[in-house]
N, C-alpha and C positions, 0 to 999 in steps of 0.2 A: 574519651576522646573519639570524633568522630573517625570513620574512617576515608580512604579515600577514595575506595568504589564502592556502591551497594550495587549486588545484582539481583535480580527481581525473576525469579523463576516462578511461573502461573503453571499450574500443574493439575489435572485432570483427566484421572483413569491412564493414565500411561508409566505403571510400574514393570512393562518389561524394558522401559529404556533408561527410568533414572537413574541407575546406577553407574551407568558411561560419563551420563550428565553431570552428576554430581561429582563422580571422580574427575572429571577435567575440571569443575570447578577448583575441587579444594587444593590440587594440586598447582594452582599457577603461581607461576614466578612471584608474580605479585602477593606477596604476604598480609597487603592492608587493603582487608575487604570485608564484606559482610555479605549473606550469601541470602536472600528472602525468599524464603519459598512459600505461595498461596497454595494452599490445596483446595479447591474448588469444589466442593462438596462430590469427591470422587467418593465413587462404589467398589474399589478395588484395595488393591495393598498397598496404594501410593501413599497413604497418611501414616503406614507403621514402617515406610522404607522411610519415610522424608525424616520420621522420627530417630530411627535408630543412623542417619547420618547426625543428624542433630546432636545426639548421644557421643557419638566420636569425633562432631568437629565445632567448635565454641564457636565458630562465627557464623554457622550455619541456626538460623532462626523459620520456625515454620508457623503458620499462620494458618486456620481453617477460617472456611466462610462457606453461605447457602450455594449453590451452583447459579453463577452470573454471568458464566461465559468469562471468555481471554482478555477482553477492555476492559471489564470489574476487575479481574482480578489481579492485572497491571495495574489499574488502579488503586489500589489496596495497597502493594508492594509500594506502591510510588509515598504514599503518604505516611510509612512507615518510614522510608529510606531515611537514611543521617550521613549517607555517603555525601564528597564533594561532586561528583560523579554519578550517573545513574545508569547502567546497563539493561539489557533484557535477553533471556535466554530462554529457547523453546525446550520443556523437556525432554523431549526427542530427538532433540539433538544434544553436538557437543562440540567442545574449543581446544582450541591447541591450546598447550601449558603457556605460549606468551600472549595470549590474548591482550588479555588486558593491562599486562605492563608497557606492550608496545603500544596499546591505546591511548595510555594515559598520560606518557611520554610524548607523546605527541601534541595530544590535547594541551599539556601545560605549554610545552615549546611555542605553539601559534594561537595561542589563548582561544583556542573553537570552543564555541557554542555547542556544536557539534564536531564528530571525530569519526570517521568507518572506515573499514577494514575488507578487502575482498572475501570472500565465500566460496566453499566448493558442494555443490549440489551431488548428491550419491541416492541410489537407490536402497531403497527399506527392502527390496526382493532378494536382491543378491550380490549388493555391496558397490556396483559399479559406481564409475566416475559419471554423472552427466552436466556435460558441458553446456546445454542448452541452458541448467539453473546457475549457472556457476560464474563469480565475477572477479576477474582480479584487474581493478581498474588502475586509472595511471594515478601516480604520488601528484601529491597539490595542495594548494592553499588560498581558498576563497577570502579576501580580506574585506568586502564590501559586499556582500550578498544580495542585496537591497538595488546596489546601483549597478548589478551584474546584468549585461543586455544577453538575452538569450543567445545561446552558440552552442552548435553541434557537442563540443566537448567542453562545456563549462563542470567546474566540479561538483554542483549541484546532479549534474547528473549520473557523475561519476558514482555515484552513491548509495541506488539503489530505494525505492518507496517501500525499505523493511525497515522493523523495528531493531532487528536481533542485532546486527553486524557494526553498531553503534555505540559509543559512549556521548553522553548529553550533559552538560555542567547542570548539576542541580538548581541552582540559584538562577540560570535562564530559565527552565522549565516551570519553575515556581514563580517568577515574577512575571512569568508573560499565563500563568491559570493554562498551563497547556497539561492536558490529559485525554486521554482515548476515550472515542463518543462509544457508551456502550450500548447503543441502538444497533450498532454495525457489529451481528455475529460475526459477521465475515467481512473480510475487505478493512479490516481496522486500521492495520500499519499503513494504506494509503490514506486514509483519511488524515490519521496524523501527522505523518511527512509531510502532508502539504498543509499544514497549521503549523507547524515546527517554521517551514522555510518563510513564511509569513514576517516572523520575528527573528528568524536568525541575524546576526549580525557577519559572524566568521566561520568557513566551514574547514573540513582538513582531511585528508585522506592520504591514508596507503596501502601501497599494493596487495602485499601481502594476502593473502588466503587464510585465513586464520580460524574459519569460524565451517564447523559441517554441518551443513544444513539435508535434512531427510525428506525424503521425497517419494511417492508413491506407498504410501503407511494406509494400510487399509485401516479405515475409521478414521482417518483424518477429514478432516472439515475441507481441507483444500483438494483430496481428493480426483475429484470431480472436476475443478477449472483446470488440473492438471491436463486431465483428458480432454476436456469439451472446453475449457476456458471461462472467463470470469462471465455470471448471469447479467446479461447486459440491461436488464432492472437496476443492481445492484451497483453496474457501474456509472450509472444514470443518478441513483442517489450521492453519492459519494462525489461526482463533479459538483450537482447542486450545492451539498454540506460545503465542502470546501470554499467556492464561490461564493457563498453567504456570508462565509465567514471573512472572507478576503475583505469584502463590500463592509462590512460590518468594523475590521481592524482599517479601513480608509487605506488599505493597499488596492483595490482590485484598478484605479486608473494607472499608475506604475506598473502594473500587472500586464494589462492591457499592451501597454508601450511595449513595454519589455520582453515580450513575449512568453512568458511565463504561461497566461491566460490558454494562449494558442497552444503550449505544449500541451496543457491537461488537455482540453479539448481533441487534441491528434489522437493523443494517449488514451483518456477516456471513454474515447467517443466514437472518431472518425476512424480508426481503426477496428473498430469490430464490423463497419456498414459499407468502407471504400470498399477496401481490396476485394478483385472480382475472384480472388482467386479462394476467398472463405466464404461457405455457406451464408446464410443471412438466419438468423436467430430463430428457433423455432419458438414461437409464441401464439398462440390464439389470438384471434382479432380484437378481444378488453385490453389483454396486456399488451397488444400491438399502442391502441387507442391512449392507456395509459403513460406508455413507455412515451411516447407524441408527446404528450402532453406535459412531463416531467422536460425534452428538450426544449419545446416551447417556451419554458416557465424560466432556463435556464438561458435561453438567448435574447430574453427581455432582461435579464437580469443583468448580463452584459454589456446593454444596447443594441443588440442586435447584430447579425452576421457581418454587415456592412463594417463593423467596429475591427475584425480581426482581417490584419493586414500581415502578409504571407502566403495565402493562402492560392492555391493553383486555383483553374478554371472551374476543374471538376470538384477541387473540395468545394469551392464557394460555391456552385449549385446543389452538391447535397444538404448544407448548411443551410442555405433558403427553403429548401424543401421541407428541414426539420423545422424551420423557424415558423413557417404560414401554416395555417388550418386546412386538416386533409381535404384534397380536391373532390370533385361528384360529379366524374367526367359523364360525358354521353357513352352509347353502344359501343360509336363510331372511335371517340379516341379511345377507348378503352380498350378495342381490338389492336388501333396502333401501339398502346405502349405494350398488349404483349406482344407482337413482335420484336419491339428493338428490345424487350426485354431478353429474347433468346441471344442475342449480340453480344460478343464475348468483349471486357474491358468496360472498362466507369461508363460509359455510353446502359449497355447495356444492364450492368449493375442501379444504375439511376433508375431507369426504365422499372424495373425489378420491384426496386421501393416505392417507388409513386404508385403504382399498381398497386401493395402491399399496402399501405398507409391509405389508401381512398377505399378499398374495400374494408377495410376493419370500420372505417368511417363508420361505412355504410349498414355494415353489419350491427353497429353500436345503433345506431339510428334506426333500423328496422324495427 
């Protein structure tokens, strides 16, 4: 008999922490589960710990395969699962003992699609609480997802673009071919949250904190964005993939309306380039040229900046800016835009980038 959660633990060189992880797994409330752990062709002792839990707990099953990265190996886990239910849990982390009974409780109560739970983000250095990763959002129940007009606190957002903090009904996941793009070492769980919301029908959420999520793990993949934040290449790829696929499932004009479109855009995009108060990306002038050319390809795909309706004075000028082919100003304006480029606030943030973006041009073209 199946059971009624499969959890899907991807696992990869990290046996100083599976043994927290596993023990919160086998311990939950929850009795009817199945526990899948992928070992990712690790170099360490994670394949003779994953085993000798295997050894002491029947529902614990381990799985080896070549090293594919985190989306293979979710993958793998997924197409084994026989759960009603489909979880996912990073080995580095771990869950409070009612994780998953209060998920699934839930999930059955308002028949979600999807199901999350808040999060508490803690340091790998020295245990602290950080509240910057940490979410405990408000209880709710998305009953139309599809026909939800964007809003500051819709439950969609309440939720979080992770994989871990979720229970997923199997039978959605499988009927809509939804799986993690393994192109994307990084950045995966946005890709897929925003293909999941695509097809969701009913979403569900509560408060609770229930899930510890680790943060600042040296040799972690995320690392890095932690500190300097997500490669804004990377999050260039990931609005495209989404957006295609949007266009492809005959969501992205609903999209559009609804402002869904406009949020990934704020989220993905416009947030790494407005605010005067962040650096501007350091890149060479091809990746500069490149990165152009991926927004470009991204706001034909749309119809164009003119289509996203919200948007203040200044977003809709940096959005034109990204949308036309870099300028090849003369001496003359080119002295003027770095002046207002030293001008503090989107004035001179704008300024900033048009200068940036016409010299990489330039530089490509020499």
């Amino acid at each position: 008999m199946s059971a009624a959660v499969s959890i899907i633990v991807p696992c990869y060189n990290v046996a100083p922490y599976l043994d927290k992880c596993m023990e919160s797994l086998t311990l939950q409330t929850l009795g009817d589960l199945e526990i899948i752990c992928v070992n990712d062709g690790s170099g360490d002792d994670t394949p003779a710990i994953l085993r000798a839990w295997a050894e002491r707990d029947g529902r614990i099953r381990v799985v080896d395969r070549e090293n594919g990265g985190l989306s293979a190996a979710r993958n793998t886990g997924m197409a084994l699962a026989g759960g009603e239910y489909i979880g996912f849990v990073d080995p580095d982390d771990y869950v409070e003992h009612s994780m998953y009974g209060r998920l699934l409780e839930k999930a059955r109560r308002s028949d979600a699609d999807v199901t999350a739970c808040g999060y508490t983000g803690f340091s790998d250095r020295d245990g602290s609480i950080l509240e910057k990763w940490s979410l405990s959002p408000e209880e709710g129940v998305e009953e139309n997802v599809q026909a939800c007009v964007f809003q500051e606190n819709a439950v969609w957002r309440r939720m979080a673009a992770v994989a871990w903090n979720k229970l997923y009904k199997r039978e959605f996941l499988e009927r809509n071919g939804l799986r993690f793009e393994p192109r994307f070492r990084q950045g995966e769980d946005d890709a897929f949250w925003l293909m999941v919301l695509a097809h969701a029908s009913r979403l569900a959420v509560i408060p609770d904190r229930l899930y510890w999520y680790r943060r600042q793990r040296e040799g972690a993949i995320s690392l890095p964005w932690e500190e300097e934040g997500c490669p804004l290449p990377l999050v260039a790829d990931r609005l495209l993939y989404a957006t295609a696929y949007w266009k492809k499932c005959g969501w992205l004009e609903s999209g559009l309306e609804r402002g869904w479109v406009l949020h990934a855009l704020w989220y993905y995009l416009l947030v790494h380039l407005v605010p005067a108060h962040k650096p501007l990306p350091r890149l060479n002038a091809e990746e500069w040229t490149r990165l152009h050319g991926k927004f470009r390809e991204w706001f034909s795909l749309v119809g164009g900046a003119d289509r996203l309706r919200g948007l203040d004075k200044w977003e809709t000028s940096f959005c034109r800016l990204l949308e036309q082919p870099a300028e090849r100003p003369g001496w003359l304006r080119r002295r003027w835009w770095k002046r207002l480029s030293l001008r503090r606030g989107r004035r001179g943030r704008y300024s900033a980038l048009r200068l940036l973006l016409a010299s990489a041009g330039e530089k490509n073209h020499s």
